[in-house]
Backbone as a printed PyTorch tensor [residue, N CA C, xyz], in Angstrom:
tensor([[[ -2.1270, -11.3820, -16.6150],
         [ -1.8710, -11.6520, -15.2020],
         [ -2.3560, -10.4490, -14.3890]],

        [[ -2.9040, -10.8340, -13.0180],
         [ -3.6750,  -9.8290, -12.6010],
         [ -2.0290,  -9.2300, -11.5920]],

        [[ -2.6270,  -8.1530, -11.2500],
         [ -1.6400,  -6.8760, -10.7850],
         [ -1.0180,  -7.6430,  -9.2840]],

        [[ -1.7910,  -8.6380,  -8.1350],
         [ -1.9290,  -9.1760,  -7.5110],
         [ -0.5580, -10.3770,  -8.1180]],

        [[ -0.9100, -10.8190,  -8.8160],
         [ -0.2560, -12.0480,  -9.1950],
         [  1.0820, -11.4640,  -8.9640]],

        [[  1.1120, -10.7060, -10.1250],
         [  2.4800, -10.3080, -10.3550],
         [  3.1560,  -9.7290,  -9.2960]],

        [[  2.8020,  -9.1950,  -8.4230],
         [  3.5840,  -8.7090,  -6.9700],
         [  3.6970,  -9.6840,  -6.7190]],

        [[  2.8520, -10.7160,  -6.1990],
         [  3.4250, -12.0370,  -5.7060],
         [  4.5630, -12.7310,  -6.2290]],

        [[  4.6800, -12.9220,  -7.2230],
         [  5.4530, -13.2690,  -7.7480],
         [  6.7630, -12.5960,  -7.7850]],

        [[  7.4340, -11.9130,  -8.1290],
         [  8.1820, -10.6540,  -7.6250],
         [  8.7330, -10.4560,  -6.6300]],

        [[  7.6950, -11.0280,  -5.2100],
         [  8.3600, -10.8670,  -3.9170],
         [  8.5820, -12.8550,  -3.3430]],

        [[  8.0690, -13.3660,  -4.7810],
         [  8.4390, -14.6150,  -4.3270],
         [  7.5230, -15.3150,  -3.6960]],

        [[  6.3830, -15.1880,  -3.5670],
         [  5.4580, -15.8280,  -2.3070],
         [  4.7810, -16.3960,  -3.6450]],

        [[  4.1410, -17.6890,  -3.1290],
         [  3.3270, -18.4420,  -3.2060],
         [  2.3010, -17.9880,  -3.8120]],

        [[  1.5830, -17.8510,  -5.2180],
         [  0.5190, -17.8180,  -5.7950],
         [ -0.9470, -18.2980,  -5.3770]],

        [[ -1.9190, -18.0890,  -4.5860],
         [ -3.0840, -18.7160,  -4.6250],
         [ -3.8660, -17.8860,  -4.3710]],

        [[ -5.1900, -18.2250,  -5.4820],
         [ -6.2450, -17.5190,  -5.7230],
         [ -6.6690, -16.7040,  -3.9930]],

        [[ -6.9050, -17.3210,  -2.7390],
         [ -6.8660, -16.3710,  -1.6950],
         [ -5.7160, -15.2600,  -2.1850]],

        [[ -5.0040, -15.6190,  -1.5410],
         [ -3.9150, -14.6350,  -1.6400],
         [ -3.9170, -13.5000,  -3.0050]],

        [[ -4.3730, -14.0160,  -4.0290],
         [ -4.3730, -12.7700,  -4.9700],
         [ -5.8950, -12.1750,  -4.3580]],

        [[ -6.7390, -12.8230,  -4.1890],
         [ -8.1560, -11.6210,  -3.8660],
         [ -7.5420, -11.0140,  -2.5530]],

        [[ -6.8490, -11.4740,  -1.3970],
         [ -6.6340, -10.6710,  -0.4350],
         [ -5.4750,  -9.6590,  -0.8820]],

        [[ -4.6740,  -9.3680,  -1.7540],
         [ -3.8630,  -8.2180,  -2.0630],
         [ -4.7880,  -7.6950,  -3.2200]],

        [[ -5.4070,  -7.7770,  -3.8730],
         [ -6.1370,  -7.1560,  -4.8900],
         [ -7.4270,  -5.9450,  -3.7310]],

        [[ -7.9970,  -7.0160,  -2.6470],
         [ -8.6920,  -5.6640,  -2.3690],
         [ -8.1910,  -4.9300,  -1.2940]],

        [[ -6.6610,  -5.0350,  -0.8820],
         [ -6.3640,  -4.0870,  -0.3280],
         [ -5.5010,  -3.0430,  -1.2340]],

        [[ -5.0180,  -3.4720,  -2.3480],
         [ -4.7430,  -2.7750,  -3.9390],
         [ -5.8970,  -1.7280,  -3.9230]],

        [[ -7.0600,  -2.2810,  -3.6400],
         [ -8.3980,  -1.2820,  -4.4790],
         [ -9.1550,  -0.6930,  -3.5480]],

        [[ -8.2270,  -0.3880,  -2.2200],
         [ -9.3160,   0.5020,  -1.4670],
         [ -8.5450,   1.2150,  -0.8910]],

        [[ -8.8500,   2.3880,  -0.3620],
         [ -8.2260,   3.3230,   0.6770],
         [ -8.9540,   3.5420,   2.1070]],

        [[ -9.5110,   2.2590,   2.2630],
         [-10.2080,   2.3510,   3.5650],
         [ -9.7190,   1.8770,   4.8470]],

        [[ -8.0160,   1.5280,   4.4640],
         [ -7.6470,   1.0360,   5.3030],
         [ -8.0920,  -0.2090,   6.4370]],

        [[ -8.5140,  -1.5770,   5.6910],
         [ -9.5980,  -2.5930,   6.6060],
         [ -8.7360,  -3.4270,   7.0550]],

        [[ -9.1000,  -3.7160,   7.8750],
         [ -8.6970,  -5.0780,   9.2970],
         [ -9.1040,  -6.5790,   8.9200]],

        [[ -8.2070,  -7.0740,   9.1480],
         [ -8.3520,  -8.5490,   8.8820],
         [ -9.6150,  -9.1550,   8.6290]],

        [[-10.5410,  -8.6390,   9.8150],
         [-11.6900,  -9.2850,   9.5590],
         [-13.0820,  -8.9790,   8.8230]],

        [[-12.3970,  -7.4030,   8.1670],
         [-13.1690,  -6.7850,   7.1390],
         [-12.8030,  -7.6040,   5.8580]],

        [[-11.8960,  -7.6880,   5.4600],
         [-10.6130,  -8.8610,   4.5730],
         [-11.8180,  -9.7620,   4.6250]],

        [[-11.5340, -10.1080,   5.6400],
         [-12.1590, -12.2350,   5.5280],
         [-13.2840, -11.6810,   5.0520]],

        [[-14.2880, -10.9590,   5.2750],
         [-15.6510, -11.1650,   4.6900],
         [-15.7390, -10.6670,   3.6450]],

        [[-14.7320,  -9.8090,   3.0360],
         [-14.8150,  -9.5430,   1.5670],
         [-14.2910, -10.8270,   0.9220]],

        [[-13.1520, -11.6440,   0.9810],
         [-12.6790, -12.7560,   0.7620],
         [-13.6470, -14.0230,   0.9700]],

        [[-14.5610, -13.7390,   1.6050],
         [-15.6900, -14.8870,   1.7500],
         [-16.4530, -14.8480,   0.9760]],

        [[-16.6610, -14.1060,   0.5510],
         [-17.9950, -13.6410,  -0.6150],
         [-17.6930, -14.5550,  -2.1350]],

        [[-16.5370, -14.3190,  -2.3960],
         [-15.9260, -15.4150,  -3.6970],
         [-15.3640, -16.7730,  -3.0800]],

        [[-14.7200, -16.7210,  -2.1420],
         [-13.9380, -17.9760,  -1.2520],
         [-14.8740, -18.5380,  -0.1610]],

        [[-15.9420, -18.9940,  -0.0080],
         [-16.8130, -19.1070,   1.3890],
         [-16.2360, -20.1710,   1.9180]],

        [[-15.3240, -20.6450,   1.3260],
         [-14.6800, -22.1750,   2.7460],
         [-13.4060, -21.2290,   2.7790]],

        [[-13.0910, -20.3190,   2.6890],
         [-11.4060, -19.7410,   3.3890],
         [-12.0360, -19.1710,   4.8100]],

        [[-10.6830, -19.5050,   5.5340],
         [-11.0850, -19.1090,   7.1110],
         [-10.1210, -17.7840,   7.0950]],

        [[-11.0100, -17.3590,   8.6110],
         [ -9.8470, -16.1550,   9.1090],
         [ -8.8130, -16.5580,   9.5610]],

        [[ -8.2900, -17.6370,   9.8760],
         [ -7.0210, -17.8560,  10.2360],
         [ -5.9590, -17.3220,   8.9420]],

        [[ -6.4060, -18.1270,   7.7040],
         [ -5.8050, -17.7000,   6.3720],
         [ -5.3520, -16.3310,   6.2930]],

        [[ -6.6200, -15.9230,   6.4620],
         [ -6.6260, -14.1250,   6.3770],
         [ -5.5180, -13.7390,   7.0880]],

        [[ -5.9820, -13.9030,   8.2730],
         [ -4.3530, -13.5420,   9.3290],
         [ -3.2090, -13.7080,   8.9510]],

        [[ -2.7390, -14.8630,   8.3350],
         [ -1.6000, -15.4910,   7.7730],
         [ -0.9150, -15.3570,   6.5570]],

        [[ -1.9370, -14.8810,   5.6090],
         [ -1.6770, -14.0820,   4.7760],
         [ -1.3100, -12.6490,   5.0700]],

        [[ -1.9620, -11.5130,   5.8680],
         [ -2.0370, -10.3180,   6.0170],
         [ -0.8570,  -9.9200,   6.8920]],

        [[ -0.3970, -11.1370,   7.9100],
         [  0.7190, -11.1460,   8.2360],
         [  2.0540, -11.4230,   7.4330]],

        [[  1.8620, -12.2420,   7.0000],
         [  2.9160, -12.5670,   5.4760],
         [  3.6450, -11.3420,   4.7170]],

        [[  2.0770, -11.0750,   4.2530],
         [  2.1390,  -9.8890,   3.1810],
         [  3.4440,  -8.5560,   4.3390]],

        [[  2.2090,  -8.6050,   5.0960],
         [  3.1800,  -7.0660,   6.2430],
         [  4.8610,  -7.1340,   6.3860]],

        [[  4.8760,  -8.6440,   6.6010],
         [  6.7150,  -9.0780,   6.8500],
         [  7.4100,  -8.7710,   5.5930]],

        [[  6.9950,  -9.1490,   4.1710],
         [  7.4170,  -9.2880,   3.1940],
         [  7.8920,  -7.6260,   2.6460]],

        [[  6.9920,  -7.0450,   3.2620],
         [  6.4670,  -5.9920,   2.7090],
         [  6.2620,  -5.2290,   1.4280]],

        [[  4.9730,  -6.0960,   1.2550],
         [  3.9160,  -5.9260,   0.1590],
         [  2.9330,  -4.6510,   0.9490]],

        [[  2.5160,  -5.0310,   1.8900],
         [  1.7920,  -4.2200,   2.5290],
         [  2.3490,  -3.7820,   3.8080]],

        [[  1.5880,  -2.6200,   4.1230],
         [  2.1960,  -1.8590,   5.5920],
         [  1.2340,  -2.4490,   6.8140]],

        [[  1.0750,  -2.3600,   7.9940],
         [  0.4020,  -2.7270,   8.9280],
         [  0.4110,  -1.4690,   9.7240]],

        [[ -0.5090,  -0.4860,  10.2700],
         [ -0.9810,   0.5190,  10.9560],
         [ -1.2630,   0.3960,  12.0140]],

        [[ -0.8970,   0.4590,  13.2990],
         [ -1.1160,  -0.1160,  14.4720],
         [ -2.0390,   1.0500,  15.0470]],

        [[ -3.3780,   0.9450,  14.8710],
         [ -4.4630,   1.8480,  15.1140],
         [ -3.8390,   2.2910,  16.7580]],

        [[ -4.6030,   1.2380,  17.5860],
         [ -4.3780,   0.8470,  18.8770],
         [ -3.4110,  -0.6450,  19.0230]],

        [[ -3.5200,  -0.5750,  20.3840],
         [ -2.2860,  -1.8050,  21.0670],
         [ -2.9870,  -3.1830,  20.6850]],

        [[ -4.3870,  -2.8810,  20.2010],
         [ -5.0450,  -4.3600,  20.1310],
         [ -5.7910,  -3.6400,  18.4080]],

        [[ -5.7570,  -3.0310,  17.7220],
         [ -6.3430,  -3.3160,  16.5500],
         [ -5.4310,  -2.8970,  15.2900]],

        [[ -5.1350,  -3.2290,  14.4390],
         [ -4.1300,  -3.0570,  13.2210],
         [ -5.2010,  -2.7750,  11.9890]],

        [[ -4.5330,  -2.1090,  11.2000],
         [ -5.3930,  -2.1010,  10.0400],
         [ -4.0640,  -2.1580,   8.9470]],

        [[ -4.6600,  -2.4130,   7.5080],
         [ -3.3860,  -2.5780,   6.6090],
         [ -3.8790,  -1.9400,   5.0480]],

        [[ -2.6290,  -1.5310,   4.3310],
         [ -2.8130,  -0.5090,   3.4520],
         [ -1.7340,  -1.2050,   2.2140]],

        [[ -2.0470,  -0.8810,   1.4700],
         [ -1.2830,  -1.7840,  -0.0470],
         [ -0.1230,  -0.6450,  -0.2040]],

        [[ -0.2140,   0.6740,   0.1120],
         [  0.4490,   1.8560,  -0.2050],
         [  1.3360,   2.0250,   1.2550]],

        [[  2.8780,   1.5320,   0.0370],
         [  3.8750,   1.2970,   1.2060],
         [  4.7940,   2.3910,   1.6620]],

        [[  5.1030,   3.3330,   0.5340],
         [  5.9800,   4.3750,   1.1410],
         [  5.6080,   4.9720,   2.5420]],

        [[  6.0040,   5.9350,   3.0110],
         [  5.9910,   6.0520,   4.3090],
         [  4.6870,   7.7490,   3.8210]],

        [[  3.6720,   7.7710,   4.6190],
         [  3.1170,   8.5450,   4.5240],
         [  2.0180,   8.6880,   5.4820]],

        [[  1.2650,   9.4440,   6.1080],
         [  0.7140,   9.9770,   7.3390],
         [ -0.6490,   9.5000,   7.7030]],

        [[ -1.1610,   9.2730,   8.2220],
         [ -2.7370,   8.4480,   8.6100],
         [ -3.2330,   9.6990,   9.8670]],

        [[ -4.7030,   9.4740,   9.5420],
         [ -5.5250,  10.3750,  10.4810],
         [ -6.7760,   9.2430,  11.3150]],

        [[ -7.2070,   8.9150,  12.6650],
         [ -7.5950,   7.8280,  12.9120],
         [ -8.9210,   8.1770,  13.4330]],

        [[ -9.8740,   8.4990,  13.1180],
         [-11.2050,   8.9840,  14.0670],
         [-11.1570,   8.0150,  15.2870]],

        [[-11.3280,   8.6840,  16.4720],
         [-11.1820,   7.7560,  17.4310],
         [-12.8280,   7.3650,  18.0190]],

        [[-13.4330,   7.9900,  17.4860],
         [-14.8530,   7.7380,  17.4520],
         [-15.3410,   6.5720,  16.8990]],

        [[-15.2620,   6.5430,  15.3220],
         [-15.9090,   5.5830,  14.6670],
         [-14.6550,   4.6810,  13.9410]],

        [[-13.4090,   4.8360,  14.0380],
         [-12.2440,   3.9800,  13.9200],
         [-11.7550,   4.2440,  12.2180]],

        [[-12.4780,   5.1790,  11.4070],
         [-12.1030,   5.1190,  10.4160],
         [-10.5070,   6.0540,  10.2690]],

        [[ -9.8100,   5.3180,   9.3700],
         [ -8.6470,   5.6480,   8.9590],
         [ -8.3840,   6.2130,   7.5450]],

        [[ -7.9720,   7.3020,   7.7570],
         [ -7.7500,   7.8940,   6.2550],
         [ -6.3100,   8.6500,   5.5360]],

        [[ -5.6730,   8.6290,   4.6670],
         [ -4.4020,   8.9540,   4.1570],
         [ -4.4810,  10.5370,   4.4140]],

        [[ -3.5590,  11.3090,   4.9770],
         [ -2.9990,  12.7290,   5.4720],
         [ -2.3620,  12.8440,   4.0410]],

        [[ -3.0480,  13.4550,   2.6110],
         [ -2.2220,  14.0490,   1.8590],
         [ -1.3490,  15.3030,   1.8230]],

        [[ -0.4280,  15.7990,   1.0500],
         [ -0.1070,  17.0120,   1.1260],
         [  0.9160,  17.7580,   2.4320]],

        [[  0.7290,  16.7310,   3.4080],
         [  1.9010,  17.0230,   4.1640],
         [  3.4420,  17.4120,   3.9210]],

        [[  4.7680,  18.0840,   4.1650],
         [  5.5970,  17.9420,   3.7110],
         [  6.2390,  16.6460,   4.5680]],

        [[  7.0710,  15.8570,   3.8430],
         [  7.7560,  14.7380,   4.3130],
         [  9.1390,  14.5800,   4.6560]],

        [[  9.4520,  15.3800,   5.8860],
         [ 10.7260,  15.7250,   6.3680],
         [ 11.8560,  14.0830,   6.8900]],

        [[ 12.9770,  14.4140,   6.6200],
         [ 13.7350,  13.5300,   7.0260],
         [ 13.3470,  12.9740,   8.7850]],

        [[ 12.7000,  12.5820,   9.2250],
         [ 12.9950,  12.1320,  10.8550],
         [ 13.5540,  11.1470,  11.0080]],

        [[ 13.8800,   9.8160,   9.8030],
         [ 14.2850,   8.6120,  10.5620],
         [ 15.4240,   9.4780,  11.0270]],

        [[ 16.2080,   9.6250,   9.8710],
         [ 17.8510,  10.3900,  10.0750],
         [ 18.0340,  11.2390,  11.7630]],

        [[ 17.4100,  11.6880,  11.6190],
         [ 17.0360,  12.1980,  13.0420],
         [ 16.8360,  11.6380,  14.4640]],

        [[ 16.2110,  10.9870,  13.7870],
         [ 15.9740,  10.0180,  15.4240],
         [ 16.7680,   9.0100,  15.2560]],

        [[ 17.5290,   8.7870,  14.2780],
         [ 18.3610,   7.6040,  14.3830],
         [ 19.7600,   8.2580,  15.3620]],

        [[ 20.1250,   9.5500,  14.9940],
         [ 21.2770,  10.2130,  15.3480],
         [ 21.2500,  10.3890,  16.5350]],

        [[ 19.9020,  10.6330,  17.1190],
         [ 19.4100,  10.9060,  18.2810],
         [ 19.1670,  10.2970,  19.2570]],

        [[ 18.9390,   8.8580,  18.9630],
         [ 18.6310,   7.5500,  19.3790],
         [ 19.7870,   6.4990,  19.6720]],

        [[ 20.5950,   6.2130,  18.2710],
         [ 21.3790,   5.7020,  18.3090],
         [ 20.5410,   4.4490,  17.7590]],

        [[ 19.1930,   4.1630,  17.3030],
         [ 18.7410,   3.0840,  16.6420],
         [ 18.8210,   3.1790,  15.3510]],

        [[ 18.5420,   2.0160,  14.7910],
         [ 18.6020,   1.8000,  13.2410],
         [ 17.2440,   2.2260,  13.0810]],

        [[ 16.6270,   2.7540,  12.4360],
         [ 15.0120,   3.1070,  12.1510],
         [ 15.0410,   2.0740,  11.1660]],

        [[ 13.7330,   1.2220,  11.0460],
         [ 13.4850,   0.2960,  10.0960],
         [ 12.2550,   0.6870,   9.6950]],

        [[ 11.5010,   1.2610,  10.2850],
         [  9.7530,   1.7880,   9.8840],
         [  9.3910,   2.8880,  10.1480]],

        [[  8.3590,   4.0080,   9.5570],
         [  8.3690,   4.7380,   9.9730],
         [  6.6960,   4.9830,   9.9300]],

        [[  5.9610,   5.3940,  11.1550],
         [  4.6920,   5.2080,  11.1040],
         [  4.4680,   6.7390,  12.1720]],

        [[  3.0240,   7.6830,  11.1180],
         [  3.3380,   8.4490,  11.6970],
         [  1.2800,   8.1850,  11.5630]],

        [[  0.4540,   8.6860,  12.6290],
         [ -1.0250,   8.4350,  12.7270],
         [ -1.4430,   9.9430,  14.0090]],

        [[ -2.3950,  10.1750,  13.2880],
         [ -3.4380,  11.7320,  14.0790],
         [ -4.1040,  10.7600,  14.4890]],

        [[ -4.5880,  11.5140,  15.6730],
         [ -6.0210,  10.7870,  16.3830],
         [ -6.8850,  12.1240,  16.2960]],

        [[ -8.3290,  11.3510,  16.2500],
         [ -9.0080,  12.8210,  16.4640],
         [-10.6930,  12.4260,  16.1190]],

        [[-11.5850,  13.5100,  15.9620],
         [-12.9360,  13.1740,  15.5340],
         [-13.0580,  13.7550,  13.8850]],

        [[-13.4480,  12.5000,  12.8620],
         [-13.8180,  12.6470,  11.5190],
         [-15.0010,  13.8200,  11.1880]],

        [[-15.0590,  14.6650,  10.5030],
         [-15.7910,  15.3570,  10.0420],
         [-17.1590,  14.7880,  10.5300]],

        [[-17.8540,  13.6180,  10.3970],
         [-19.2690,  12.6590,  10.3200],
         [-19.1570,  12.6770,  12.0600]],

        [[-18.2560,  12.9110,  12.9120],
         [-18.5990,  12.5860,  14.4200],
         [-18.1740,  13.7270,  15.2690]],

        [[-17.4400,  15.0110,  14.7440],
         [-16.7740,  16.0770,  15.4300],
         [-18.3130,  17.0360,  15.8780]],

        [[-18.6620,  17.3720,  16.9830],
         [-19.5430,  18.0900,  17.5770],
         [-19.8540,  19.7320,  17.6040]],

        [[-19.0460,  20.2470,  16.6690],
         [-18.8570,  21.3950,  16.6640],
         [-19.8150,  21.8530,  15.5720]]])
């Protein structure tokens, strides 16, 4: 059973060949891609699956949480198979997104919950800035 399957299964959702290629290649990349990077990798083996699917799945997956959802900007999301809570860097140039290793990982929900008085349910922390390939210096 592929690695795909078996999460599915596990979190209870519905088995189908989409759905295992759409968690398998967000399993196998760290490029952090957007739905409609998804659909055209998913088209390549699936050519009658639509992007609606994609959406519906990628949304699925995010609620369930199988996967995280990265809210780049107010209008673009990107999504990552790697759920613990850990730091993103966003070139605001060319949109690429990449994992902030090595950071230390301090308590803040606790913090802002005390502080707030909210329940923290997510915790999403993202740099903006220019990638090595677009910084002018």
């Amino acid at each position: 059973m592929r690695h795909a399957e078996r999460i599915l299964k596990e979190t209870g959702i519905k088995v189908t060949p989409q759905r295992s290629e759409i968690l398998e290649i967000l399993t196998n990349t760290k490029s952090h891609p957007g739905v409609e990077s998804i659909y055209l990798q998913v088209k390549e083996k699936f050519p009658s699956v639509s992007l609606a699917t994609v959406y519906k799945t990628v949304e699925l997956f995010a609620r369930t949480g199988i996967i995280q959802e990265l809210c780049v900007t107010r209008d673009v999301s990107r999504y990552d198979a790697r759920v613990e809570p850990h730091p993103h860097v966003n070139c605001i140039n060319c949109g690429k997104v990449e994992d902030v290793e090595g950071l230390p990982q301090d308590n803040n929900i606790e913090h802002a919950e005390r502080a707030t008085g909210y329940r923290i349910l997510k915790e999403e922390t993202m740099y903006f800035g220019h990638c090595k390939d677009c910084r002018e210096d």
